[in-house]
C-alpha positions in Angstrom: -30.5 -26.5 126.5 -31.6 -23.8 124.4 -27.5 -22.1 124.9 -26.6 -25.2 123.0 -29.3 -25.1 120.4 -28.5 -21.6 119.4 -24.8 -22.7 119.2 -25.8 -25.1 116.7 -27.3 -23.2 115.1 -24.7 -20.6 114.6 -22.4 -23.1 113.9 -24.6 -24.5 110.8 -25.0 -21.0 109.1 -21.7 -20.5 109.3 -21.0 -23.7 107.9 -23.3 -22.9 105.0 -21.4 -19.6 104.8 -18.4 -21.0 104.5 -19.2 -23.7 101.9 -18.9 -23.1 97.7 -22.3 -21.9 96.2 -23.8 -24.8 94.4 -24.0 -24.5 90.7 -26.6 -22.9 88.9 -27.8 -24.8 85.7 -26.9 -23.2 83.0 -29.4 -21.0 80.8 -30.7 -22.8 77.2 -28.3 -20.1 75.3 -25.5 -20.1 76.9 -25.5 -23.8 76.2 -26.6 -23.0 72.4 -23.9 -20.7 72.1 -21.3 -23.3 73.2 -22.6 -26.0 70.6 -22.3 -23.2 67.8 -18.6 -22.5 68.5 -17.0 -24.7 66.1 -14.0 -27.5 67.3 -10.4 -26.3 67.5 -9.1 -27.3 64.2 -5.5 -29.1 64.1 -2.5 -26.8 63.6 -2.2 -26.5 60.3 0.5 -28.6 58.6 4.2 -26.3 58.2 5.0 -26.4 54.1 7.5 -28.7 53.0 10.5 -26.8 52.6 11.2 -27.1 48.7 14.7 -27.8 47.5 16.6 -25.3 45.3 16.8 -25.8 41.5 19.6 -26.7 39.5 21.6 -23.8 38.2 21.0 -23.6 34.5 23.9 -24.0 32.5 24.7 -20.5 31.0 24.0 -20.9 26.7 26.5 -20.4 24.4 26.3 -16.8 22.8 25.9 -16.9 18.9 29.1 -15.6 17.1 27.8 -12.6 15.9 27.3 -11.8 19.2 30.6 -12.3 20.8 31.9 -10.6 18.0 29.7 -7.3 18.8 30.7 -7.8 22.3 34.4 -8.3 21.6 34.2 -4.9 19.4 32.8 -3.0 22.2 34.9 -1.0 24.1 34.9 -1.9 28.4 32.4 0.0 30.3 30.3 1.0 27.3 26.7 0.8 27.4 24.9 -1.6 25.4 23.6 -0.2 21.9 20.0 0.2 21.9 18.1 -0.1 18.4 17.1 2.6 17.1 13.4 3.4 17.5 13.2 6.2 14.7 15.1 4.5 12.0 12.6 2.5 9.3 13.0 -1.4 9.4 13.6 -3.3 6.1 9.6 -4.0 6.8 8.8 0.0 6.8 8.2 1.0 3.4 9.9 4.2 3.4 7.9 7.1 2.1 9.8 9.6 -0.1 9.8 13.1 0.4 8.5 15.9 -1.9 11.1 18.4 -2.9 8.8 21.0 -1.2 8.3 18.6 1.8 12.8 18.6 1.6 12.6 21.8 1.8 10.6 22.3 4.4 12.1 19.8 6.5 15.7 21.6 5.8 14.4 25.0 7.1 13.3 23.7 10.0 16.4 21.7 11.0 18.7 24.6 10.4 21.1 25.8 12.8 22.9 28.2 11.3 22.4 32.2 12.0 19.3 33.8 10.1 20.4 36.0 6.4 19.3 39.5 7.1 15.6 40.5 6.0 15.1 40.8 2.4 11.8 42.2 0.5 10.0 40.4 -2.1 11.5 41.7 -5.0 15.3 40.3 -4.1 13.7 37.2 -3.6 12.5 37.3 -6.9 15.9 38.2 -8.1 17.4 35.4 -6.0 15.5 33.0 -7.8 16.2 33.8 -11.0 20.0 33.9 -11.0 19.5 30.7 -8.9 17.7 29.1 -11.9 19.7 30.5 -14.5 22.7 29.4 -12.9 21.2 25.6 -13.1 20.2 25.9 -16.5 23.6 27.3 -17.7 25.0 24.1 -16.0 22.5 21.7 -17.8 23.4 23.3 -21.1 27.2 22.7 -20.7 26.5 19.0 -19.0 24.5 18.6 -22.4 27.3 19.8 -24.8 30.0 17.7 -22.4 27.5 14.5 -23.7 26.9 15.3 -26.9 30.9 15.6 -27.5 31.3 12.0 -26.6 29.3 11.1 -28.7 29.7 9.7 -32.1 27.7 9.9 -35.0 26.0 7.5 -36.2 25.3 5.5 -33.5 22.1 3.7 -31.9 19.7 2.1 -33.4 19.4 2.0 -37.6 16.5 3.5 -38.7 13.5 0.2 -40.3 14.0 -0.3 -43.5 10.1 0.8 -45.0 8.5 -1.9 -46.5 4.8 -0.5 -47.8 2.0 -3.1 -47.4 0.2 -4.7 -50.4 -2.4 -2.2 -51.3 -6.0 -3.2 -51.1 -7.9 -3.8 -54.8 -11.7 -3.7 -54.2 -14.8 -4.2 -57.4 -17.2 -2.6 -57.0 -20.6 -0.9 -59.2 -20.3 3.4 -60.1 -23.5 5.3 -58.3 -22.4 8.8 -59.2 -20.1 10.3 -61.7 -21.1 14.1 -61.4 -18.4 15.4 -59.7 -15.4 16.4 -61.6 -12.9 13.5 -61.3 -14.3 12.0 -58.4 -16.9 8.6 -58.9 -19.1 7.4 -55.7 -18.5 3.4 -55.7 -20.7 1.1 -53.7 -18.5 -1.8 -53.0 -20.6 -5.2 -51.7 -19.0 -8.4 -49.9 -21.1 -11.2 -49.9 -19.6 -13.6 -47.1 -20.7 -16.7 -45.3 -20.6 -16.7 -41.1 -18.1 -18.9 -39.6 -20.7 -19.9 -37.0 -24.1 -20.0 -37.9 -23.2 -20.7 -41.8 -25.4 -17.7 -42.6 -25.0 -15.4 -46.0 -24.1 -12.3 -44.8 -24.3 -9.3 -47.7 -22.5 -6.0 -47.1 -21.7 -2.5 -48.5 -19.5 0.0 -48.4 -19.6 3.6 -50.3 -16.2 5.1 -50.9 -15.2 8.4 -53.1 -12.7 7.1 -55.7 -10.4 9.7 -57.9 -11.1 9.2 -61.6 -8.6 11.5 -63.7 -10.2 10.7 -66.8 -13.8 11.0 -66.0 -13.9 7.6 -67.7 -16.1 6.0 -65.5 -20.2 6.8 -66.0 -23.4 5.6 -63.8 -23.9 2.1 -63.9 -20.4 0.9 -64.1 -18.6 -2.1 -62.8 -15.2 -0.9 -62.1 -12.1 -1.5 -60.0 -10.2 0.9 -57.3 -7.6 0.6 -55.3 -6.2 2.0 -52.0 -3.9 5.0 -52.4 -2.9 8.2 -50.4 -5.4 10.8 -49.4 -6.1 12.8 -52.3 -9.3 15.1 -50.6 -11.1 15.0 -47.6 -13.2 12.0 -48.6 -11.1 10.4 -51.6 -9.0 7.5 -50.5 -9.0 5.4 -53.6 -8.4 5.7 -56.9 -10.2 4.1 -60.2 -7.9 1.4 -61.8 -9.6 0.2 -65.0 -14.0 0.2 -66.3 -14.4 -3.8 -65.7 -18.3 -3.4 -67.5 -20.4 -0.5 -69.2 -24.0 -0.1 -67.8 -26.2 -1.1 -70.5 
């Protein structure tokens, strides 16, 4: 009896052996880890497969154009505007004569004259400049012989203005031909309606020595006669009393 009770029991460990582990329960984060891990998501959708534009049809070239292309030679390259040269837009500065100069010495290519000193310069220069004027002078003559006399404009006939006549009364008469005259004008304002009295004092030449203090006499306007006398005494209009 016991033989067969030790069998059995040899039989039932082996048995136990033999058979899977059971399953452990699985830990609280291993099972929060597999809730975080987010669903597959669905293949995403292939593009649709977009169908070819129309060719565009090609536009008609100006005729300016064609020309231009007609003109060119095969196999030449395409003419490039020019960067440096001014557009119609570009208001195109002019150069000095010194600035012309300048710029021409240093765009010359030709070979360098041979060292002179200060004085050949000098002499340089003045047989260049006589040289120019000699050629302004005959230029000059060449004009004037092609010219006939008499022509252009005709001189204006001179017509002197009416000379002014002014009345006036005598101040002083000590001078020797020469009377001080204080001229007044009495005139009304063309705005305010006002009466508006003036004087004037002008030297006046009196040949005669006719006039005397006091005196209501006339001048009139004539040519400088002095530094100071621009009128001259026309007639004694009243003797002071």
């Amino acid at each position: 009896m016991a033989e067969e009770e030790n069998n059995e029991s040899t039989e039932e460990t082996a048995a136990e052996a033999e058979a899977p582990a059971a399953e452990e329960p699985a830990a609280p984060e291993e099972e929060a880890a597999e809730e975080a891990e987010p669903a597959e998501e669905p293949a995403a959708e292939k593009p649709a497969v977009e169908e070819p534009a129309p060719a565009e049809e090609p536009e008609e070239a100006a005729p300016e154009e064609e020309a231009a292309e007609e003109a060119a030679p095969e196999g030449a390259p395409a003419a490039e505007p020019d960067a440096a040269a001014p557009t119609s837009d570009e208001p195109v500065e002019e150069l000095t004569p010194k600035q012309r100069r300048r710029l021409e010495r240093s765009t010359f290519d030709g070979e360098p004259g041979p060292p002179r000193s200060p004085e050949e310069r000098a002499a340089e220069r003045a047989a260049r400049r006589a040289a120019n004027a000699a050629s302004r002078a005959r230029r000059r003559a060449h004009d004037r012989q092609g010219r006939e006399p008499g022509e252009g404009t005709s001189p204006r006939e001179r017509q002197p203005g009416a000379k002014k006549i002014r009345q006036g009364t005598v101040l002083s008469s000590k001078a020797d031909k020469t009377i001080t005259v204080k001229i007044e004008v009495v005139r009304r304002h063309p705005v305010y309606e006002k009466v508006v009295r003036r004087s004037a004092t002008v030297h006046a030449h009196d040949e005669g020595n006719e006039a005397s203090e006091g005196d209501v006499v006339r001048v009139i306007e004539s040519r400088p006669l002095s530094r100071t006398k621009r009128w001259r005494l026309v007639e004694v209009m009243e003797k002071a009393r």
